[in-house]
N, C-alpha and C positions, 0 to 999 in steps of 0.2 A: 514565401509564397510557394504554395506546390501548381507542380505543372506537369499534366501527362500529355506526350504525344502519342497518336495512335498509327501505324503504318501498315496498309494493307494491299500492299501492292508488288507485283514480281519485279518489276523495273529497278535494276541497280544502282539507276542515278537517282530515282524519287526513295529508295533505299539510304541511300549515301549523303543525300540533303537533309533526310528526317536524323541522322546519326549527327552530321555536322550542326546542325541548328539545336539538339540536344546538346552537344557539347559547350555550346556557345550559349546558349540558357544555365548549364549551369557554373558557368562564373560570374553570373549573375543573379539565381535563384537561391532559394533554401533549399530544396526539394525538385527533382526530375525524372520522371519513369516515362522508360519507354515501353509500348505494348505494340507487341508484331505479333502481324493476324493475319493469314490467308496466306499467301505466297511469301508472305516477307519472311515468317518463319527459318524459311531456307537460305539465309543470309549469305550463309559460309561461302554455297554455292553459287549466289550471285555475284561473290568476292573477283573483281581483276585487277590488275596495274590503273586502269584509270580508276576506278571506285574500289579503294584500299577499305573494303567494310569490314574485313576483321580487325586493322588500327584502329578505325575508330570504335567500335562494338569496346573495343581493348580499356582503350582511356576513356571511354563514357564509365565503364563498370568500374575501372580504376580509382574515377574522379566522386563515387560513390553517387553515380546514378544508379537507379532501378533499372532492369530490363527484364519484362516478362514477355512470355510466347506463350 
């Protein structure tokens, strides 16, 4: 099954659930892209110790997910 989530929003926890729930689709999918749009783009910089977004960004793109911006 392919599945794309879309995330459009500056908030680094609705950042960081759309990354963990990607990662967690896919070990259980064929197929997973993520698309960040609008603020989300800015990932890096919404990165802290509580929402570790560049690990996850890491082992989603690792696990051969998609990620476009």
């Amino acid at each position: 099954m392919k599945v794309t989530l879309m995330v459009c929003s500056g908030d680094p926890e609705i950042v960081w659930n759309g990354f963990r729930m990607a990662n967690l689709m896919l070990e259980e999918m064929d197929e997973v892209t993520v698309f960040l749009n609008g603020p989300s783009v800015r990932y890096t910089s919404l990165a802290s110790e509580d929402f570790p977004l560049l690990d996850l960004a890491k082992l989603f793109t690792l696990s051969e997910g998609v990620l476009l911006a």
